[in-house]
Phi, psi and omega in degrees: 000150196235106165278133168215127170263164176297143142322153170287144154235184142329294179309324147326318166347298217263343187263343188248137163291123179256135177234133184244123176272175206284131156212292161256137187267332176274323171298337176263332163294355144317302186292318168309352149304322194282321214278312225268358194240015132264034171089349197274162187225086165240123200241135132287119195292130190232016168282134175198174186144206184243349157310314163331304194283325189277337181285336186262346159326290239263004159245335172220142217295149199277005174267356216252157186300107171340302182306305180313316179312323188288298208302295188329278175286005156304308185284345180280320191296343185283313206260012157261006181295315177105035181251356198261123159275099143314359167242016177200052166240161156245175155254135164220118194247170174233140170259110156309290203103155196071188191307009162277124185322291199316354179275350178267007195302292148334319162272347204278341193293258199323322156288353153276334160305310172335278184319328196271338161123007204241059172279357169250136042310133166286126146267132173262131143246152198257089163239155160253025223229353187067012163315087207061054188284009172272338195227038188283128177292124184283130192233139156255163198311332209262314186303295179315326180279308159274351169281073100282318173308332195272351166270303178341293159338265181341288185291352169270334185246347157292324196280329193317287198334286176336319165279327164292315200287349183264342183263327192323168173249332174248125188285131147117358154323277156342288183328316184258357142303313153318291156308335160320301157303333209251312187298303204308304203287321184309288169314326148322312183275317171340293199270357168081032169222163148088045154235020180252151227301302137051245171284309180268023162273298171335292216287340190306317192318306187314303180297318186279000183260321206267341188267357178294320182283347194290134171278143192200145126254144221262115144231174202287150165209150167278122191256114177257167194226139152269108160238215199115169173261151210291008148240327152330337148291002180235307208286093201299356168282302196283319184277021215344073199042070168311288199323311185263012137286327173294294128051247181313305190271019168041067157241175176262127186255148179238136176240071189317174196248164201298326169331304200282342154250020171279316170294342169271321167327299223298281238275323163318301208309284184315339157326296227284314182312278193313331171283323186235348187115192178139200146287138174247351175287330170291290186324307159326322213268313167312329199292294185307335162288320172297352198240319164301305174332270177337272213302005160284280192324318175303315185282323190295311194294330167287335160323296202281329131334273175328333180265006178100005202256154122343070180250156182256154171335187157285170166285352195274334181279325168277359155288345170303325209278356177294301186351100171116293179289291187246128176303170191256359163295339185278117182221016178285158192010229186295339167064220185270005145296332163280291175320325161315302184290308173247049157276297186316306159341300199288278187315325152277008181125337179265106181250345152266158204190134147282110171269084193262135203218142183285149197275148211114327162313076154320299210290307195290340160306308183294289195296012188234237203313333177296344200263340197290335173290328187282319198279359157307314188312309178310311181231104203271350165277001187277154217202074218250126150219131177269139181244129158259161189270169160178173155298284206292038178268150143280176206260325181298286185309318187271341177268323149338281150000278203296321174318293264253324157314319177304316166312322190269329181304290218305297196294358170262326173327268160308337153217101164281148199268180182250140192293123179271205144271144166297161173273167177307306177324301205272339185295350199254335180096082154255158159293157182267131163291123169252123179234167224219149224265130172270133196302145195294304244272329189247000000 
């Protein structure tokens, strides 16, 4: 049977409220600024709980990719709350496109819209994959140029806070400088300035200054690193509020930023072309958008140095860093970007790192927990534990899961041991032997 809701259209814009669900939570409250000052009338959603997951059980099959199920009863759960005119609401979701359960997002949603009794809901998709081009959300050249600022924004005031915020000298400080910032970027897109490439390079200096001023004192803190697929890595629904839980246990979190897989989209298309064929004019072209980027990211990333702050490399640099472990040919779910990112992770200082993941997830299992033994053999300090998400998982076993990495981070903290060899055993995929530093005497 063929479930169908009405297309999205144009004509919609000026009459329907579009709802999106919630994943990086400061980058998308940017972008609902850029959506709403180019005409759209859109709330990012912010209902959450275990009601959510279950409410989504109960439309979509308990095998189906976690992140759909959460999305999936977010929206339902919005539009049986009644704060909603149902004849003049939309839906919006994104598809990456490939060999990923996500690509199915958009049918398994309407068909649960269907089930659910909310078969006129319009669905929009936000893809670049050609993927539903009758309901395609219409995007313009000006709109596209601020969500690239509101990420750009975004990932810049999650790592600032994330460094500030375990140091402060005044609690709730960051946090509120953070807001500061995030009405301030708003008002920016509102009034049409400081989002071409330009102004934010300025303004990063500005931004990386001003969290440069918070008084803090610097102690040894456990620096953890997060990756994973992305919305379960981002999203405080899919992760059950990982960040603010690590957080709680008075660590510092690095969260790489959303950036870095809009640029690994960019960057498949020309993969594909040099592996496989192709247009090479499409390639040429990703290659030049990708070389623009980067070169934003490199000055943001240089602010934050100059203040004193933590930054990672370039994207060009971190396509090096798989080399030897993973091909840049993998490119189902997160690909060869989640092993990258926590080589980078390792290298920059975090070395302990959570791998949060939906449970089921083939792509992201080989290229997540398949990947943690080889980058251990490389780097015998990464201190690694993989999670999986799921309805039955618990909140209690996955935060357990996360101590007990955290108890070997602490104890390395505190006396670090000298790097040993690995064993045959963990090259075999074993538990990692932890062993305690032999006395000079002996």
């Amino acid at each position: 049977m063929e479930y169908m809701t009405p297309n999205f259209t144009k004509d919609m814009v000026k009459t329907h409220t579009i709802l999106i669900p919630n994943m990086a939570v400061t980058q998308f409250r940017l972008m609902q600024a850029a959506l709403e000052c180019e005409g759209y009338h859109v709330e990012v959603l912010g209902n959450c709980g275990s009601e959510v997951a279950q409410l989504g059980l109960k439309y979509v099959h308990n095998d189906t990719c976690y992140p759909a199920l959460l999305v999936i009863g977010q929206f339902i759960d919005a539009l049986n709350s009644g704060k909603y005119d149902l004849d003049h609401t939309a839906l919006l979701i994104t598809q990456t496109g490939g060999g990923c359960r996500a690509s199915n997002y958009i049918k398994l949603l309407r068909k649960a819209l269907v089930k659910a009794g909310y078969g006129n809901i319009p669905v929009a998709s936000l893809n670049f994959s050609g993927l539903e081009k009758d309901s395609g959300l219409p995007l313009t050249l000006p709109l596209l140029r601020k969500v690239i600022a509101c990420i750009f924004y975004g990932d810049l005031l999650v790592a600032l806070r994330s460094q500030t915020k375990p140091y402060e000298n005044n609690p709730g400080a960051a946090d509120a400088l953070t807001e500061k910032w995030i009405s301030v970027i708003q008002g920016w897109m509102h009034a049409g300035i400081n989002y071409n490439a330009h102004d934010m390079k300025r303004q990063f200096a500005v931004i990386c200054a001003s969290y440069a001023s918070v008084p803090v004192t610097r102690v040894p803190k456990v620096k953890v690193g997060v990756v994973g697929e992305i919305y379960v890595k981002y999203s405080p629904l899919g992760n059950n509020d990982l960040e603010k839980f690590l957080e709680s246990q008075d660590c510092e979190v690095n969260l790489p930023g959303l950036m870095g897989f809009v640029e690994y989209c960019i960057a498949n298309m020309t993969l594909d072309v040099q592996l496989y064929g192709g247009n090479h004019l499409v390639a040429g072209g990703a290659d030049k958008l990708l070389s623009w980027l980067d070169s934003i990211g490199c000055a943001m990333n240089d602010a934050m140095r100059k203040n004193g702050f933590y930054a990672p490399g370039s994207f060009r640099e971190l396509m090096e860093k798989p080399g030897g472990i993973i091909s840049l040919g993998a490119k189902m779910g997160e690909g060869w970007l989640l092993t990258a990112e926590m080589i980078e992770l390792v290298e920059g200082g975090y070395g302990n790192i959570v791998c949060a993941q939906p449970f089921g997830c083939l792509p992201n299992h080989i290229v997540g927990k398949g990947m943690i033994n080889q980058i251990r053999a490389r780097y015998p300090e990464a201190n690694i534990t993989p999670v999986d998400y799921d309805p039955s998982a618990t909140r209690v076993n996955q935060e357990n899961r996360i101590k007990l990495m955290l108890a070997v981070a602490r104890e390395r903290l505190e006396k670090p041991a000298a790097p040993r060899p690995v064993t045959a055993e963990e090259l075999a995929g074993g538990a990692p032997q932890v062993e305690t530093a032999v006395p000079a005497a002996l």
